[in-house]
N, CA, C and O atoms as a GROMACS GRO file, in nm:
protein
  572
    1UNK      N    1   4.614  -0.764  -5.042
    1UNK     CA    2   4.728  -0.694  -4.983
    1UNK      C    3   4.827  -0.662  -5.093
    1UNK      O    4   4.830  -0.744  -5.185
    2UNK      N    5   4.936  -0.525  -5.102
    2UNK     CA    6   4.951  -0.539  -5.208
    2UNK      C    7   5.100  -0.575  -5.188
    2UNK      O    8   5.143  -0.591  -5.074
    3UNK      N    9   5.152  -0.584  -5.259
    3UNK     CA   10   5.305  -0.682  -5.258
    3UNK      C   11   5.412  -0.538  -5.198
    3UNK      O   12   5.411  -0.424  -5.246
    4UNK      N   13   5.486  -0.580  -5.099
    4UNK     CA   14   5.607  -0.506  -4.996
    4UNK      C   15   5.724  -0.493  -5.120
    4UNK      O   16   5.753  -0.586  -5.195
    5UNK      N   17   5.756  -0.422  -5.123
    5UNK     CA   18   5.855  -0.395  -5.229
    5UNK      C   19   6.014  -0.347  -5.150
    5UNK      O   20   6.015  -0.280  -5.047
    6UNK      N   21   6.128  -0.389  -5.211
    6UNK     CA   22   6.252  -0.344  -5.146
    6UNK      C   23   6.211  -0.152  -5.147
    6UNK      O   24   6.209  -0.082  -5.045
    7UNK      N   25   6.198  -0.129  -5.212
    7UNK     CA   26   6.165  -0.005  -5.257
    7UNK      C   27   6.108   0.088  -5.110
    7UNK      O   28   6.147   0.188  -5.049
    8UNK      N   29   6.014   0.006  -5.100
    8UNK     CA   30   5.910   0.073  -4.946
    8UNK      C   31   5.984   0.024  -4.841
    8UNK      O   32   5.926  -0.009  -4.737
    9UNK      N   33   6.113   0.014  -4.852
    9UNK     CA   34   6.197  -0.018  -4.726
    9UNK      C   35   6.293   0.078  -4.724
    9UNK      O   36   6.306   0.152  -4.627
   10UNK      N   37   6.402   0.088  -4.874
   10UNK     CA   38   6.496   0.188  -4.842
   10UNK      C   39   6.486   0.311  -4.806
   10UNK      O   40   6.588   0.381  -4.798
   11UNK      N   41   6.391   0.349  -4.784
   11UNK     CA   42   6.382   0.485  -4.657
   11UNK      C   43   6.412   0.484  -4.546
   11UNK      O   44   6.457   0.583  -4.489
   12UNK      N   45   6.389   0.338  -4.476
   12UNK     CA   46   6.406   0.329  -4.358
   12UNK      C   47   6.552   0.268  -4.337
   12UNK      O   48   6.616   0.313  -4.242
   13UNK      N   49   6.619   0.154  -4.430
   13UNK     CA   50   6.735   0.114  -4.413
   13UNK      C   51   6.832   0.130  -4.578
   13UNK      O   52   6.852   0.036  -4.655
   14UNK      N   53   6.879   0.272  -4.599
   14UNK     CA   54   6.928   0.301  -4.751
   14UNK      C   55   7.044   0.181  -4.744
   14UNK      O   56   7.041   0.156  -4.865
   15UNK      N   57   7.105   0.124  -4.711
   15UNK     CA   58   7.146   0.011  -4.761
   15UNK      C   59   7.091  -0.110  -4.782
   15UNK      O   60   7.065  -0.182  -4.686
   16UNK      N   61   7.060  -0.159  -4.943
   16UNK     CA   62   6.985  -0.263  -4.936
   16UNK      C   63   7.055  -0.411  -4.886
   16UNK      O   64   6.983  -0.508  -4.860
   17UNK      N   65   7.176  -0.413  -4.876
   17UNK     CA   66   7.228  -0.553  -4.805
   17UNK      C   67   7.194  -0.593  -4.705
   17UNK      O   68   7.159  -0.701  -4.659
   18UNK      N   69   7.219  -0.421  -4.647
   18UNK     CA   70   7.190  -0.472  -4.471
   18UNK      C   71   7.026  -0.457  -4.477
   18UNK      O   72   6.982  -0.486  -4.366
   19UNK      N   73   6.927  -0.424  -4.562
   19UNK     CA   74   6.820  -0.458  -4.540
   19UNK      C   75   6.814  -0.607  -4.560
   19UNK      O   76   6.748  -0.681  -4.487
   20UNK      N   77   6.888  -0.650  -4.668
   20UNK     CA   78   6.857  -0.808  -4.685
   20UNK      C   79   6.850  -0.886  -4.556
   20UNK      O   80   6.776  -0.974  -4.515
   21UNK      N   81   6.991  -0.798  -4.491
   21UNK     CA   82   7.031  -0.935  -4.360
   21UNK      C   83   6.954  -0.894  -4.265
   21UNK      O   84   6.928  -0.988  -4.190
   22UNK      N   85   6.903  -0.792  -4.231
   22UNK     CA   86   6.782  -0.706  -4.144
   22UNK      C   87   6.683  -0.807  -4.110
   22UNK      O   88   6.651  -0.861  -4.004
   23UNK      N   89   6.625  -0.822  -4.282
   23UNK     CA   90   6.506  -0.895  -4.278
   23UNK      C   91   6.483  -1.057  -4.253
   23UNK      O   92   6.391  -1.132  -4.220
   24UNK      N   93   6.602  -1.064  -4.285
   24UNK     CA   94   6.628  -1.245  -4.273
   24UNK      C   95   6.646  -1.308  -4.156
   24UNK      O   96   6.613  -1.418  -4.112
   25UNK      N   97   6.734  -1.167  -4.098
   25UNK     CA   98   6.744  -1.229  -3.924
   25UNK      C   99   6.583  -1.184  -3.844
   25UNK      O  100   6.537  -1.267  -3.767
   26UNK      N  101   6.523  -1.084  -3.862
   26UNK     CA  102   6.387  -1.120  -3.853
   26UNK      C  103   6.318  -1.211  -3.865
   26UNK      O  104   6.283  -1.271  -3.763
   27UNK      N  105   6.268  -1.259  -4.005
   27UNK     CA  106   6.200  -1.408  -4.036
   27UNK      C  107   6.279  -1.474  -3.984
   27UNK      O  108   6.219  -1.560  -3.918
   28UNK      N  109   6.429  -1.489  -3.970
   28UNK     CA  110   6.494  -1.610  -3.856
   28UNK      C  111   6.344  -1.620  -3.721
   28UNK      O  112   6.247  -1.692  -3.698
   29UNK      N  113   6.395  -1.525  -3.679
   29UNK     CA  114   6.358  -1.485  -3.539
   29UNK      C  115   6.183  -1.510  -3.528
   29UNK      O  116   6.134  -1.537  -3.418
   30UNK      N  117   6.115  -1.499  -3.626
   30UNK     CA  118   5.981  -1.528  -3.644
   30UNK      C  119   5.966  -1.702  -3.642
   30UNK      O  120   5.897  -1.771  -3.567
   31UNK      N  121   6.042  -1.738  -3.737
   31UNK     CA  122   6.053  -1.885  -3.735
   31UNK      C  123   6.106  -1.960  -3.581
   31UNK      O  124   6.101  -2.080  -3.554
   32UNK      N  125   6.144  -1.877  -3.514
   32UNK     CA  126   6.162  -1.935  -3.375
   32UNK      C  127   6.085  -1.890  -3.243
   32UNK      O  128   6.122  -1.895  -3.125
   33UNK      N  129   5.932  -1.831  -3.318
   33UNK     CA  130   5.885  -1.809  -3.205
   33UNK      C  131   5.841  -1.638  -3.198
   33UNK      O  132   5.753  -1.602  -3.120
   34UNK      N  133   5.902  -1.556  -3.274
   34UNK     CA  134   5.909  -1.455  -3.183
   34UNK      C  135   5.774  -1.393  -3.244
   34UNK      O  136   5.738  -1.427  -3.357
   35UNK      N  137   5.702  -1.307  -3.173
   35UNK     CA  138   5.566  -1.194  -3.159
   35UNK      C  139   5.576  -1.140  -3.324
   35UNK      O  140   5.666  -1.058  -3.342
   36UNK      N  141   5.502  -1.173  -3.433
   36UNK     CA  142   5.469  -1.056  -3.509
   36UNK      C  143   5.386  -0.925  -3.455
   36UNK      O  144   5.318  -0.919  -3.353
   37UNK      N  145   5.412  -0.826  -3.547
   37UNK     CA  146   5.384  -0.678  -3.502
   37UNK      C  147   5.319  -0.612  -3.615
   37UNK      O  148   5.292  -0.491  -3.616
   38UNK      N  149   5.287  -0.715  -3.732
   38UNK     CA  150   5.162  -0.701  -3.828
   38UNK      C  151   5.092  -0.830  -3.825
   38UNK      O  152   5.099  -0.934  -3.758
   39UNK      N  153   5.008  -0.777  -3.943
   39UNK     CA  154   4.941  -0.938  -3.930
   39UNK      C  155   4.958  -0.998  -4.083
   39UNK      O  156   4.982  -0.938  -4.188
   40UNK      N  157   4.934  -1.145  -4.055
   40UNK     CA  158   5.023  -1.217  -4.163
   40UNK      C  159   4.985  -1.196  -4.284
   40UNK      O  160   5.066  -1.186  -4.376
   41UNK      N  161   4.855  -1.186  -4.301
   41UNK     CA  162   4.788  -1.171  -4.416
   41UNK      C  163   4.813  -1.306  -4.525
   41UNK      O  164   4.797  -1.309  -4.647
   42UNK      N  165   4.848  -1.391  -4.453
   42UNK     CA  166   4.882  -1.562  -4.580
   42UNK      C  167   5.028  -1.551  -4.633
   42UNK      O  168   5.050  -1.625  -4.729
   43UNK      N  169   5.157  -1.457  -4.582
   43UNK     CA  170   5.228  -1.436  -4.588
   43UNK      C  171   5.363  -1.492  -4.552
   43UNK      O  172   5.381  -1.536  -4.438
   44UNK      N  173   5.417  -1.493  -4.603
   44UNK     CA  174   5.529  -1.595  -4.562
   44UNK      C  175   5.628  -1.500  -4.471
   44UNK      O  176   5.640  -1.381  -4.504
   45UNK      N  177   5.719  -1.565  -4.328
   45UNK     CA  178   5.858  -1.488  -4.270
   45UNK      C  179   5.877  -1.350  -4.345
   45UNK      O  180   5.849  -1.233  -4.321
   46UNK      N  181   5.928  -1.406  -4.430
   46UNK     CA  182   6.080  -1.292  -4.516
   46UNK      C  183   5.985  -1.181  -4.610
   46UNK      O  184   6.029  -1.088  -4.678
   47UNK      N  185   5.824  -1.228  -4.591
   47UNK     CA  186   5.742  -1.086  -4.702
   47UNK      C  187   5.681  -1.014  -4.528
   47UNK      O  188   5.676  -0.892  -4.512
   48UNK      N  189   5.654  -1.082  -4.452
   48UNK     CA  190   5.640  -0.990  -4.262
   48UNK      C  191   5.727  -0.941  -4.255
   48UNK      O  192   5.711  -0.823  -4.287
   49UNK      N  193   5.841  -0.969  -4.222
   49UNK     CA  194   5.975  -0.917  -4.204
   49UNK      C  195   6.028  -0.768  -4.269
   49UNK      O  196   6.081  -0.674  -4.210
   50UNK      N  197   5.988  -0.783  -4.426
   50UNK     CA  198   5.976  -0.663  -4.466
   50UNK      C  199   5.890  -0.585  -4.467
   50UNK      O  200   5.928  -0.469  -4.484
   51UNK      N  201   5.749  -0.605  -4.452
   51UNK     CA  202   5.606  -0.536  -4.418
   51UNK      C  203   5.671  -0.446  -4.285
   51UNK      O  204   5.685  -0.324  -4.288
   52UNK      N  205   5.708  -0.532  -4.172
   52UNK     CA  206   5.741  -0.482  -4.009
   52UNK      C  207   5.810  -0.378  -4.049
   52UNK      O  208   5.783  -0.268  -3.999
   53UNK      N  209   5.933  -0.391  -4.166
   53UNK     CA  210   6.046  -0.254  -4.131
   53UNK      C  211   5.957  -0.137  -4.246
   53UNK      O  212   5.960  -0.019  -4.212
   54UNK      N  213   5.905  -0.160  -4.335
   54UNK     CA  214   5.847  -0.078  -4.402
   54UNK      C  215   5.729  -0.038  -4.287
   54UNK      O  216   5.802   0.034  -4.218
   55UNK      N  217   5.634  -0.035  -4.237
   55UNK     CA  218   5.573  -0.001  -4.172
   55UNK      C  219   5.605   0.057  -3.999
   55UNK      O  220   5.533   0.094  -3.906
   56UNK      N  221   5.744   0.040  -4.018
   56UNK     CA  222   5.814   0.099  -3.877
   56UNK      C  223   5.780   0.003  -3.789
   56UNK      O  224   5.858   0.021  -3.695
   57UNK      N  225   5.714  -0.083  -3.765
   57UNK     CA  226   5.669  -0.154  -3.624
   57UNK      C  227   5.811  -0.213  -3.557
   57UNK      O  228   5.839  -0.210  -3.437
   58UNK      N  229   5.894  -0.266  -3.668
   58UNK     CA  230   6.021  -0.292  -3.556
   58UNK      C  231   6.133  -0.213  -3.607
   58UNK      O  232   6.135  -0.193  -3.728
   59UNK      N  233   6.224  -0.167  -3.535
   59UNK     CA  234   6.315  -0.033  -3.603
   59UNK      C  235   6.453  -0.114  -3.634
   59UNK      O  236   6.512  -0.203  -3.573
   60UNK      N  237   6.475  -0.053  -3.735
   60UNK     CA  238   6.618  -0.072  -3.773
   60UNK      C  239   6.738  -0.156  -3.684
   60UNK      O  240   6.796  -0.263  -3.702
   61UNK      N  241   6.744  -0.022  -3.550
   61UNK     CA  242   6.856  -0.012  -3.508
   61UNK      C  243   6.798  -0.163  -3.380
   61UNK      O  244   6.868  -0.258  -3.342
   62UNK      N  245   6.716  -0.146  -3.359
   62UNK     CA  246   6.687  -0.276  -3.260
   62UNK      C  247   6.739  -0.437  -3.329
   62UNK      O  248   6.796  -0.540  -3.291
   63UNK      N  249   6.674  -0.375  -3.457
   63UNK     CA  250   6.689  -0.557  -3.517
   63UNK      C  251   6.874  -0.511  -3.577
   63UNK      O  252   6.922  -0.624  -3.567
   64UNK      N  253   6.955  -0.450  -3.611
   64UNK     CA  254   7.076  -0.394  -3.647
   64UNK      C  255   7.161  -0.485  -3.492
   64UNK      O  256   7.251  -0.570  -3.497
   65UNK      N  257   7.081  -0.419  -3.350
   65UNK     CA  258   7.152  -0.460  -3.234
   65UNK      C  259   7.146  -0.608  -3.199
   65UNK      O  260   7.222  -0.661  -3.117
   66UNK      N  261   7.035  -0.682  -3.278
   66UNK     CA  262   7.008  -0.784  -3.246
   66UNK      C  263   7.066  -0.885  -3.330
   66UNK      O  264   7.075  -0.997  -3.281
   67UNK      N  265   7.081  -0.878  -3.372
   67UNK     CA  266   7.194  -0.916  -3.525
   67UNK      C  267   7.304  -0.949  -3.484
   67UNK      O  268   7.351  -1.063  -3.483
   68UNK      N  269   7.369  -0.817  -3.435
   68UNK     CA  270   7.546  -0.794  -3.429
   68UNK      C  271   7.510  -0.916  -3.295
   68UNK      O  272   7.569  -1.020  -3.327
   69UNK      N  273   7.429  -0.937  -3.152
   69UNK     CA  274   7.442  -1.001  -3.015
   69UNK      C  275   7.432  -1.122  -3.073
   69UNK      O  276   7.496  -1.208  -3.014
   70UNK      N  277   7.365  -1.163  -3.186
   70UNK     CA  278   7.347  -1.292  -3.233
   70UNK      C  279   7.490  -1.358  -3.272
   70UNK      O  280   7.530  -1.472  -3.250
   71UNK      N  281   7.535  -1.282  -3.319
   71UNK     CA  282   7.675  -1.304  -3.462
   71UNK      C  283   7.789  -1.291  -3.312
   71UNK      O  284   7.898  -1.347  -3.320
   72UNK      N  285   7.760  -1.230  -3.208
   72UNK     CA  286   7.921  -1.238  -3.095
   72UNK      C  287   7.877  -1.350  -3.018
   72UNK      O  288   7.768  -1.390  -2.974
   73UNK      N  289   8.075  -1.412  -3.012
   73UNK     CA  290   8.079  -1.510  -2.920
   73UNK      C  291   8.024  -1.467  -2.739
   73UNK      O  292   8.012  -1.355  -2.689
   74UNK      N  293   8.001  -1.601  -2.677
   74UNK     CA  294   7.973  -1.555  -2.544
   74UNK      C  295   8.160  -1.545  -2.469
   74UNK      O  296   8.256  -1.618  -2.494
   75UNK      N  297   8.154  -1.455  -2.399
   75UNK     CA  298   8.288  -1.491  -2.328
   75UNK      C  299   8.291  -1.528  -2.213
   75UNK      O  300   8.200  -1.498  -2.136
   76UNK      N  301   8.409  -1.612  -2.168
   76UNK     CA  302   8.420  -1.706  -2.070
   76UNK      C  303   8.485  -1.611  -1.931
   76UNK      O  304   8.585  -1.540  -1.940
   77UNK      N  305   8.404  -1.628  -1.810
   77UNK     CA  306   8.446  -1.528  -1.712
   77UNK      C  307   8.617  -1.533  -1.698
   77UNK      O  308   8.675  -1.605  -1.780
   78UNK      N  309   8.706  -1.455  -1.590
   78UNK     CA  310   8.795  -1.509  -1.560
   78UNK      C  311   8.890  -1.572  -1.502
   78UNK      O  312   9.012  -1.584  -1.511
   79UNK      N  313   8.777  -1.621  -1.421
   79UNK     CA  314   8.791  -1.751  -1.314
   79UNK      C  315   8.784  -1.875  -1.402
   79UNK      O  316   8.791  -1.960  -1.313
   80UNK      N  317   8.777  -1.922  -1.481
   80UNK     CA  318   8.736  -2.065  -1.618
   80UNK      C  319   8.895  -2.034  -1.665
   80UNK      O  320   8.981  -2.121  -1.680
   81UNK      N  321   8.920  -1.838  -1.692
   81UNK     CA  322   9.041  -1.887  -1.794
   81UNK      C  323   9.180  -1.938  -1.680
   81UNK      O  324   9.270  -2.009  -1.726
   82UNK      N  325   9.185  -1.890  -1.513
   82UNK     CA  326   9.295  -1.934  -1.466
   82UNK      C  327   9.306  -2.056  -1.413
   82UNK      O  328   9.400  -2.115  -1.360
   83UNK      N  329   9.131  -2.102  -1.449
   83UNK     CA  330   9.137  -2.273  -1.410
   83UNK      C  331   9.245  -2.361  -1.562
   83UNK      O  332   9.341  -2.437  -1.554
   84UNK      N  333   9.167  -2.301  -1.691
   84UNK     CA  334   9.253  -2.328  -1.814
   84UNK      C  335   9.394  -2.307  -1.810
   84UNK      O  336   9.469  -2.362  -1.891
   85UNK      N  337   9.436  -2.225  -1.714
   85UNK     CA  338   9.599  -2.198  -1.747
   85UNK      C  339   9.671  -2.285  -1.656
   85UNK      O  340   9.784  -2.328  -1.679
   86UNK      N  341   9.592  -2.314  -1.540
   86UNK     CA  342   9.629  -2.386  -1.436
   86UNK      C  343   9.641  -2.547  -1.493
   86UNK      O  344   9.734  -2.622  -1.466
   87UNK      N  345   9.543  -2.575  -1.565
   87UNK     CA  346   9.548  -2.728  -1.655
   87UNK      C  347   9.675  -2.753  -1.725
   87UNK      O  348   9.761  -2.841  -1.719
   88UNK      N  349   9.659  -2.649  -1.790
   88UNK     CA  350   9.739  -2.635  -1.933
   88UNK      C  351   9.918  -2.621  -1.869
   88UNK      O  352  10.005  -2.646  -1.952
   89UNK      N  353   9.965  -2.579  -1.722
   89UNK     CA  354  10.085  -2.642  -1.656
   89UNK      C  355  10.058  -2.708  -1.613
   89UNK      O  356  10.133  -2.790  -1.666
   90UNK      N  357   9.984  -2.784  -1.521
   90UNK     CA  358  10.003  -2.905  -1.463
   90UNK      C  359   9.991  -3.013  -1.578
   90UNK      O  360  10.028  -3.128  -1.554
   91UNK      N  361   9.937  -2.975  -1.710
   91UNK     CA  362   9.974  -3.119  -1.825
   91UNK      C  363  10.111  -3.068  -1.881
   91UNK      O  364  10.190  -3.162  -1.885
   92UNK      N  365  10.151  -2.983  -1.912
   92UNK     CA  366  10.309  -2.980  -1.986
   92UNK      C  367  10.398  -2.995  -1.875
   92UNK      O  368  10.517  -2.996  -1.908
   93UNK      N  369  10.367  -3.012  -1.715
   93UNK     CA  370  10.467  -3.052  -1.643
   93UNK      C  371  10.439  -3.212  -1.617
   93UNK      O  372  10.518  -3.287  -1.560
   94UNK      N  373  10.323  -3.244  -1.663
   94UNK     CA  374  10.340  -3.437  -1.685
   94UNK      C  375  10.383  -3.475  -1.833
   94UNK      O  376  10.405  -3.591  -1.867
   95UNK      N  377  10.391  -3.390  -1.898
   95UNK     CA  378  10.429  -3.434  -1.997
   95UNK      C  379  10.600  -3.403  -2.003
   95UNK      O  380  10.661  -3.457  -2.095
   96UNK      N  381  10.655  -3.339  -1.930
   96UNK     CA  382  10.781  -3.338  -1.910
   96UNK      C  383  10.804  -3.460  -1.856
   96UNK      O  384  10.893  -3.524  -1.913
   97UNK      N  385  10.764  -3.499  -1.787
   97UNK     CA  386  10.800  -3.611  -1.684
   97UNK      C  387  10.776  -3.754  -1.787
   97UNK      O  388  10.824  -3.862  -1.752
   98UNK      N  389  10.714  -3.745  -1.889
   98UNK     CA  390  10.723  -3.859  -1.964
   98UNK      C  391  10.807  -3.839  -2.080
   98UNK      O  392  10.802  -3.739  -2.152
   99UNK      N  393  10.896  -3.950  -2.098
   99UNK     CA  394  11.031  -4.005  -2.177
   99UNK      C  395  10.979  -3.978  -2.304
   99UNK      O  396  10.858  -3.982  -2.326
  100UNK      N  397  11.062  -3.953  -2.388
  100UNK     CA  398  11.009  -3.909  -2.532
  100UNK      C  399  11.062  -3.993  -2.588
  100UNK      O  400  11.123  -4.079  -2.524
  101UNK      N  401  11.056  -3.998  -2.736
  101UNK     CA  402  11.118  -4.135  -2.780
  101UNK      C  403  11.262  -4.132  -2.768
  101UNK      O  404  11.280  -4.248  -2.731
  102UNK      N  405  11.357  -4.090  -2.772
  102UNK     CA  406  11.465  -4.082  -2.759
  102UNK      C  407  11.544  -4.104  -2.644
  102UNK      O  408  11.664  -4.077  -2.639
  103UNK      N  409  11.461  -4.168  -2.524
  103UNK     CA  410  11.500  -4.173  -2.423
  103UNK      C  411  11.532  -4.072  -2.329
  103UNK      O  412  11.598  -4.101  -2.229
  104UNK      N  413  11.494  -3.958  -2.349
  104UNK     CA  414  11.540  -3.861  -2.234
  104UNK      C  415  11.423  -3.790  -2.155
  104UNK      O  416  11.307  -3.822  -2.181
  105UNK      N  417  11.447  -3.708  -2.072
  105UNK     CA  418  11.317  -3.668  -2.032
  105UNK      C  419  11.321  -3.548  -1.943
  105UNK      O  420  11.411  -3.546  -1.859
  106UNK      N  421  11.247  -3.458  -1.947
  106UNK     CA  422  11.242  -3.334  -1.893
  106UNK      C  423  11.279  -3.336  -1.738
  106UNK      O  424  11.322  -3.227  -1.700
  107UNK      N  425  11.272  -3.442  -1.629
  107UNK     CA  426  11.278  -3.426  -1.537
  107UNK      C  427  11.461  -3.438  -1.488
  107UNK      O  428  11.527  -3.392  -1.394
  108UNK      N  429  11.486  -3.508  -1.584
  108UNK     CA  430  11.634  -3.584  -1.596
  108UNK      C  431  11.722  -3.494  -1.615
  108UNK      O  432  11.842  -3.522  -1.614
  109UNK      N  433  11.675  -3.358  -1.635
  109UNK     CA  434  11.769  -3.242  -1.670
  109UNK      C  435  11.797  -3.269  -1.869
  109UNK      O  436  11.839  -3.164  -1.917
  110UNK      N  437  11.782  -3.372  -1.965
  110UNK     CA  438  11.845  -3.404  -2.119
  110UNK      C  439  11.765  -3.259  -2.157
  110UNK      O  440  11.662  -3.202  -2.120
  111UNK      N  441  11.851  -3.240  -2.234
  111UNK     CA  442  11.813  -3.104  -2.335
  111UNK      C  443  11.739  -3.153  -2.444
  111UNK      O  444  11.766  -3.263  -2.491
  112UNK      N  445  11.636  -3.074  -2.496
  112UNK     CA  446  11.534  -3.150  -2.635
  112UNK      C  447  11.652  -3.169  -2.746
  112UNK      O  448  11.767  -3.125  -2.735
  113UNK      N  449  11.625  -3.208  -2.802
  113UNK     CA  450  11.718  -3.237  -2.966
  113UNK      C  451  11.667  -3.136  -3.046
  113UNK      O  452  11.554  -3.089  -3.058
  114UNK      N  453  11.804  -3.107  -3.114
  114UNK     CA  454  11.802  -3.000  -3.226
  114UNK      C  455  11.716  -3.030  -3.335
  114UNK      O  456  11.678  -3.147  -3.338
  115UNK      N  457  11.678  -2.965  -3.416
  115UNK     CA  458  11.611  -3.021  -3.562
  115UNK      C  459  11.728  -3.085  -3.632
  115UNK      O  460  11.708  -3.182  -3.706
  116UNK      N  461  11.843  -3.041  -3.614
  116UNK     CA  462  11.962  -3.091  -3.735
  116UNK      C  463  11.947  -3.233  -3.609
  116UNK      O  464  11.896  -3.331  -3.664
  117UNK      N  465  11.975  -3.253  -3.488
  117UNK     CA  466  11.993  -3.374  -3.430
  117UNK      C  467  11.864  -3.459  -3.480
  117UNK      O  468  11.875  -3.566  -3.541
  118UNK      N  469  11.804  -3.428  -3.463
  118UNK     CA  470  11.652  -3.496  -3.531
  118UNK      C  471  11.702  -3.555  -3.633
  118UNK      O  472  11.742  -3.672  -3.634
  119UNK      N  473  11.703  -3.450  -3.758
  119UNK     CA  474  11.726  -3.512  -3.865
  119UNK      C  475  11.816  -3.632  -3.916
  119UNK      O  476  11.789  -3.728  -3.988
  120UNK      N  477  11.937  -3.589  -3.851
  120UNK     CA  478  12.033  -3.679  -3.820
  120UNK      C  479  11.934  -3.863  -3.762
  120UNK      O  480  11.960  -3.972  -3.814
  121UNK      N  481  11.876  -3.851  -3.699
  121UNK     CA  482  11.827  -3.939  -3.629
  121UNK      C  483  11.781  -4.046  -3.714
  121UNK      O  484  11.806  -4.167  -3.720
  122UNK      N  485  11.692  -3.952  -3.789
  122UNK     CA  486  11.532  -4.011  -3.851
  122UNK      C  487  11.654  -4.075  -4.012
  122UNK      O  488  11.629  -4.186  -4.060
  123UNK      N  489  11.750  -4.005  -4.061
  123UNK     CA  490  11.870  -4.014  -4.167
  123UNK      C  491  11.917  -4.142  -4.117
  123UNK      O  492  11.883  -4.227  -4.199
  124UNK      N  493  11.978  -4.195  -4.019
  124UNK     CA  494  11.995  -4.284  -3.937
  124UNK      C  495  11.908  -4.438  -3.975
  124UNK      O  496  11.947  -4.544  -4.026
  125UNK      N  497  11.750  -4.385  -3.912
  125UNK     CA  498  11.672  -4.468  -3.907
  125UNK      C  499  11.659  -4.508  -4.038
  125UNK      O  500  11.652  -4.628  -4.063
  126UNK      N  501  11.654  -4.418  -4.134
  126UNK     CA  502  11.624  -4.503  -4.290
  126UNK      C  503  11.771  -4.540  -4.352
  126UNK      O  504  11.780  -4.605  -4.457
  127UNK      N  505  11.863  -4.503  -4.295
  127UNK     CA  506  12.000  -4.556  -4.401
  127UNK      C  507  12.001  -4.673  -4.327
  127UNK      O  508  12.042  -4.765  -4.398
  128UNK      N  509  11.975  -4.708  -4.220
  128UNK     CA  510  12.016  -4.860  -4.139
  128UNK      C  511  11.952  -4.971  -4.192
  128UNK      O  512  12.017  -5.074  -4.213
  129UNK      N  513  11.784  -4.960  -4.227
  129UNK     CA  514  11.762  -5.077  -4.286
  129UNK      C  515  11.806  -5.112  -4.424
  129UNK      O  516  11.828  -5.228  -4.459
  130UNK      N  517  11.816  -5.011  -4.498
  130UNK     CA  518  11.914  -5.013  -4.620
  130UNK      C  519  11.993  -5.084  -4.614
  130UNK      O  520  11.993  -5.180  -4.690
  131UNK      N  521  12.095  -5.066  -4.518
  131UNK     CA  522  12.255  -5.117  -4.523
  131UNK      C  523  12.200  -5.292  -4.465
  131UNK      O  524  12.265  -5.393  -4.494
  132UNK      N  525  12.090  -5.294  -4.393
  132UNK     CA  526  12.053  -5.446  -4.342
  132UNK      C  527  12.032  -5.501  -4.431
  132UNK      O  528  12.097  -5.600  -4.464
  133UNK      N  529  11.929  -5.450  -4.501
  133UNK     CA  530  11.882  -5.579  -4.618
  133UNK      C  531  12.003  -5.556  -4.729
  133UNK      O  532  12.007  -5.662  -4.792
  134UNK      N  533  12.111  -5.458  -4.785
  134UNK     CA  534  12.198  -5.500  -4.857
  134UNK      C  535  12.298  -5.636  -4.841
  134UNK      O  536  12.335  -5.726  -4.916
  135UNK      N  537  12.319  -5.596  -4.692
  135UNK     CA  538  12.381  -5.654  -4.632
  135UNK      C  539  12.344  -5.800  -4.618
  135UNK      O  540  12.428  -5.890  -4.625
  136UNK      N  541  12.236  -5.817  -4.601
  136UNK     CA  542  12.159  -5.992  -4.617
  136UNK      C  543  12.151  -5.999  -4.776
  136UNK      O  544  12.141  -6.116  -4.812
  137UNK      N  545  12.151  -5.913  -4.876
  137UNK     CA  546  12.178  -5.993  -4.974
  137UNK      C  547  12.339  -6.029  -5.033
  137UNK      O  548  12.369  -6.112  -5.118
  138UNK      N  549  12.425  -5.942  -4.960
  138UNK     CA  550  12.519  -6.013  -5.027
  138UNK      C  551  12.570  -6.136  -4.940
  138UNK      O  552  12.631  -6.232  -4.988
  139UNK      N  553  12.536  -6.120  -4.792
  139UNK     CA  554  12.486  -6.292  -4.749
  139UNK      C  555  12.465  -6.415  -4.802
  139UNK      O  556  12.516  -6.527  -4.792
  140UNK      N  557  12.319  -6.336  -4.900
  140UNK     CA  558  12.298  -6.483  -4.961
  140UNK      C  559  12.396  -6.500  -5.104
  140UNK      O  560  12.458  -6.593  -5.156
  141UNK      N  561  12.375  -6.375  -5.129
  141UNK     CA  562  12.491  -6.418  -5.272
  141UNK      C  563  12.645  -6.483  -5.277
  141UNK      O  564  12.697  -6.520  -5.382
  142UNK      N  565  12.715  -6.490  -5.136
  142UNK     CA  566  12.804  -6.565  -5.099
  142UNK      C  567  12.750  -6.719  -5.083
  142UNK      O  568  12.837  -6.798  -5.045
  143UNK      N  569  12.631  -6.768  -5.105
  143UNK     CA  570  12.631  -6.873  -4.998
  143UNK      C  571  12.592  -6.989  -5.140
  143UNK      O  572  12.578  -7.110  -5.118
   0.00000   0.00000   0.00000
């Protein structure tokens, strides 16, 4: 048999990239089963693959369509997405209802805290133990 050359293909697909990916998602597709449409001749996937498009048996635009259905997501009907939207309030209205650290809570009417109140907060939290343990040492240094 004599060796398939890129050459005896670009007639049928003048871009050789998309012949590359042509042929690969072919031999994919062979490796999982699917019908050759030559015969193997001791041949490996990816030298069939190009034999098939050089010899026309499978066309371009079929394996081109089969490609792009492979590569798209499936989409979700849209009865799933108003069950998702329906979730997605009934959890941010339990999560209102639970106390945040600061003690307040969405149901209570407290307004969220500012970023400057935040900051303030967390400024708070680290100057206090500071001033504690200074504060216990000059404790002991009195004693």
């Amino acid at each position: 048999m004599a060796r398939v050359t890129v050459e005896d293909c670009v007639d049928k697909v003048p871009n050789r990239f998309e012949l590359v990916l042509l042929s690969a998602h072919r031999a994919r597709a062979m490796s999982a089963g699917s019908e050759l449409t030559v015969d193997r001749d001791n041949d490996k996937n990816p030298v069939v693959a190009l034999r098939e498009i050089a010899e026309k048996t499978v066309g371009p635009d079929d394996l081109r369509e089969d490609l792009i259905g492979s590569m798209q997501k499936r989409v979700e009907s849209e009865d799933t997405e108003t069950e998702n939207v329906q979730l997605l309030l009934a959890g941010s209205e339990e999560a209102e209802a639970v106390p945040d650290t600061f003690g307040t809570s969405g149901e209570e009417g407290g307004e969220r805290m500012s970023e400057e109140d935040l900051l303030r907060a967390i400024q708070s939290q680290i100057d206090s133990p500071q001033q504690k343990s200074s504060d216990a040492e000059d404790g002991e240094s009195d004693v």
